[in-house]
C-alpha positions as CSV (number, residue, x, y, z in Angstrom):
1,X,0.0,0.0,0.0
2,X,1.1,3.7,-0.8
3,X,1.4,5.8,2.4
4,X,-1.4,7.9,0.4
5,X,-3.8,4.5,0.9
6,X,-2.8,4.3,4.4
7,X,-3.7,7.9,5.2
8,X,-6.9,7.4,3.4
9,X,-7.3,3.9,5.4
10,X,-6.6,5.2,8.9
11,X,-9.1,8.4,7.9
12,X,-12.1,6.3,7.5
13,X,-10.9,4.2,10.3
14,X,-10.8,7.6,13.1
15,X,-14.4,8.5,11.6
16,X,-15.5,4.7,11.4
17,X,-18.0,5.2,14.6
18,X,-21.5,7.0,14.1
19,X,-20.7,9.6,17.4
20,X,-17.0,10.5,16.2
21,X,-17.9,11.2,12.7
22,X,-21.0,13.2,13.9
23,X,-19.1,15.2,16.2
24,X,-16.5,15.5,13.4
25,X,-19.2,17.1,10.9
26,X,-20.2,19.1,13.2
27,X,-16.7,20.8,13.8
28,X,-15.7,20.4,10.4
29,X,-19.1,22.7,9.0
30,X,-18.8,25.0,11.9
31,X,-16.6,28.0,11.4
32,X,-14.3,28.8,14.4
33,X,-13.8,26.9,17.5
34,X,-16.8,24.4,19.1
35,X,-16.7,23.6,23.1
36,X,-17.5,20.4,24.3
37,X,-21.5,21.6,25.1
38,X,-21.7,22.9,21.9
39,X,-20.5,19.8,20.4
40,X,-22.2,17.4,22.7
41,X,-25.5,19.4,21.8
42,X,-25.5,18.9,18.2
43,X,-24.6,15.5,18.6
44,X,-27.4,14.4,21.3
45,X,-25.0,13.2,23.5
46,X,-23.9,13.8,27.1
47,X,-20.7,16.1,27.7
48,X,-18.2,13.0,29.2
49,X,-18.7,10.8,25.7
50,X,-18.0,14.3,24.1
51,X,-15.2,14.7,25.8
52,X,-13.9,11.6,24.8
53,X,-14.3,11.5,21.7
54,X,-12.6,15.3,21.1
55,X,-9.6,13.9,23.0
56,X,-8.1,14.8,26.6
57,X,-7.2,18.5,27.4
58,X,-8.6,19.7,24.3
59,X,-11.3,22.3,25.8
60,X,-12.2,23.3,22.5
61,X,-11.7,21.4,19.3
62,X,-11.1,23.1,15.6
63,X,-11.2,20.9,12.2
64,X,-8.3,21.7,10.6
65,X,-9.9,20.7,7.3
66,X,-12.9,19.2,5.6
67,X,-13.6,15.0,5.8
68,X,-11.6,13.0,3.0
69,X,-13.6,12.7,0.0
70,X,-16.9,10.4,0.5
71,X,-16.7,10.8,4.1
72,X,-18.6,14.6,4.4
């Protein structure tokens, strides 16, 4: 496999669950910066999965671009 395929690969794999890659199109088609609430509100979950799910210390959470192609 290219190290292209393997990016691709591991992309889809990050996004595989249906909570990440909600809380991932959230982020990604919000401009600016989204807090955990904000987050956790769009994707009708509880703050602590939230937090999770956005990764530890990150009190806010910024896309730093759109979901690989197929995946948005």
């Amino acid at each position: 496999m290219s190290s292209g395929e393997d990016a691709a690969l591991e992309a889809m794999t990050v996004l595989g669950g249906p909570v990440r890659r909600g809380l991932y199109r959230h982020v990604a088609n919000t401009p600016g910066e989204v807090g955990r609430d904000a987050a956790a509100e769009a994707a009708g979950i509880s703050r602590s999965p939230t937090a999770f799910h956005l990764g530890p210390g990150a009190f806010t959470f910024q896309a730093p671009h759109p979901p690989p192609a197929g995946l948005g």
